[in-house]
C-alpha positions as CSV (number, residue, x, y, z in Angstrom):
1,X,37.9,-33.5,-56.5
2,X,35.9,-30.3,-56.7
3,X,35.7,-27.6,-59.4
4,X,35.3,-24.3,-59.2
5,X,31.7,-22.9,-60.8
6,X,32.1,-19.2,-59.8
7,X,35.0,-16.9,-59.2
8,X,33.7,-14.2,-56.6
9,X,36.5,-14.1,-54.0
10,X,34.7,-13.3,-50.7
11,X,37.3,-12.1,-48.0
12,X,36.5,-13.9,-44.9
13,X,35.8,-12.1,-41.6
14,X,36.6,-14.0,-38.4
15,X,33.9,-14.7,-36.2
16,X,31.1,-15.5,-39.4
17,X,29.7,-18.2,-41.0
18,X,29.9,-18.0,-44.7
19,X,27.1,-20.0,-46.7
20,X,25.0,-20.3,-49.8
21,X,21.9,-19.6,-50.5
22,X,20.4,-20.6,-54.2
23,X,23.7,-19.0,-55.8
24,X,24.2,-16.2,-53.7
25,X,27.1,-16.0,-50.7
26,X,25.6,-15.2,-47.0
27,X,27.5,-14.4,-43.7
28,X,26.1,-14.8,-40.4
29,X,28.0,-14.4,-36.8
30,X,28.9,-17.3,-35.4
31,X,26.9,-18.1,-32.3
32,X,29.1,-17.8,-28.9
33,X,28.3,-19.9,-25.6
34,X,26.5,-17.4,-23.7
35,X,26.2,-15.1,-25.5
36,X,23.3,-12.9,-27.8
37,X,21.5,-15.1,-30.4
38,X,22.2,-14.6,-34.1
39,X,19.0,-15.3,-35.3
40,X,17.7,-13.4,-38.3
41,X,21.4,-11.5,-38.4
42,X,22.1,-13.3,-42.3
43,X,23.3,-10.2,-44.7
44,X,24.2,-11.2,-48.5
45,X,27.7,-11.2,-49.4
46,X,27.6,-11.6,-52.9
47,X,25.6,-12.5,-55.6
48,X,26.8,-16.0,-57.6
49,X,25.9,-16.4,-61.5
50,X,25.7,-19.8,-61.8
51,X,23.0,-22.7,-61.9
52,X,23.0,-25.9,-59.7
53,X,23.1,-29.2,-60.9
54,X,21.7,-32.0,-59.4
55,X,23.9,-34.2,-57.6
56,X,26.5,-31.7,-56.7
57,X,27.2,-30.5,-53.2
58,X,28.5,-26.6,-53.3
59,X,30.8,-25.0,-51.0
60,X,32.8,-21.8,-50.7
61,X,36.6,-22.9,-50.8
62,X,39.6,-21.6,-49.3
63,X,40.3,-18.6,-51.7
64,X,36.3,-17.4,-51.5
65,X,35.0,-18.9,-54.7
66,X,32.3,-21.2,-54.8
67,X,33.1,-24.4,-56.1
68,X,30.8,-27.9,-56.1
69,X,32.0,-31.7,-55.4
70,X,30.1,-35.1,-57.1
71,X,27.7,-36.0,-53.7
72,X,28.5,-39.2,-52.2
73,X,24.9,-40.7,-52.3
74,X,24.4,-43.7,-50.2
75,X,27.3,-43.9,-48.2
76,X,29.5,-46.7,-47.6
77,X,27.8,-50.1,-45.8
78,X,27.9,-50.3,-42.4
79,X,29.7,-53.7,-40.4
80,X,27.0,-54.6,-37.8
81,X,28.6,-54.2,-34.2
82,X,29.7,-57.3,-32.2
83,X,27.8,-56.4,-29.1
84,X,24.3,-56.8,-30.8
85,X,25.6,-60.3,-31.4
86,X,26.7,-61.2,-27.9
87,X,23.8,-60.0,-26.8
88,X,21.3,-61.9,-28.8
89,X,23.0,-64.9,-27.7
90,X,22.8,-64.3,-24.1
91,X,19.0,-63.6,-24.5
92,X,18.1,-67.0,-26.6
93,X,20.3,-68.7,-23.4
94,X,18.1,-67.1,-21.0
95,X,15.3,-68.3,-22.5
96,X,15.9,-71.3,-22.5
97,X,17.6,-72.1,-18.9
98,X,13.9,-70.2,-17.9
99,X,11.8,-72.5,-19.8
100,X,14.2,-75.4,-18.6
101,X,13.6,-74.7,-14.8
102,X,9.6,-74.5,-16.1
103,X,9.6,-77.9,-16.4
104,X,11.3,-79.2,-13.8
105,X,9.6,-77.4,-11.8
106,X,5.7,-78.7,-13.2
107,X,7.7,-82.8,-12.8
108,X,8.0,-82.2,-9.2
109,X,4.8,-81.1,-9.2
């Protein structure tokens, strides 16, 4: 579960992006289909008093504090898919019916 590190209560505006930065909260527009870039348009929020620990992914929450979660590092294995399989097979039989006709082909010969 997460925790909260910083209580600075940041009232959301529809339409930005709300991010951090080091410890500090930033807001950018939210970039429409078609319409103007919003490159270079960041503007500081507020300013968070707090240090980062390694290992820990932070976040502003729902209520606009920031608050920090243990990072899931590696992930979770993978099943390998059943088509790579299948078609493995069919390749090795390929092969093999090719190199069969090969040499019925060099007997006639």
């Amino acid at each position: 579960m997460a925790e909260k590190v910083a209580k600075i209560g940041v009232k959301r505006e529809p339409g930005f992006l709300y991010f951090l930065r080091g410890a500090d909260v930033w807001k950018t527009p939210m970039k429409r289909a078609g319409g103007p870039s919003a490159a270079g348009k960041a503007e500081k929020v507020a300013a968070g008093n707090f240090a980062r620990a390694e290992g820990y992914l932070y976040f502003l929450d729902s209520a606009g504090d920031v608050s920090r979660a243990k990072r899931a590092v590696g992930g979770q294995k993978r099943k390998k898919p059943a088509k790579a399989k299948a078609a493995k097979k069919a390749t090795k039989k390929g092969k093999a019916k090719g190199k069969a006709k090969a040499k019925k082909k060099s007997k006639k010969k």
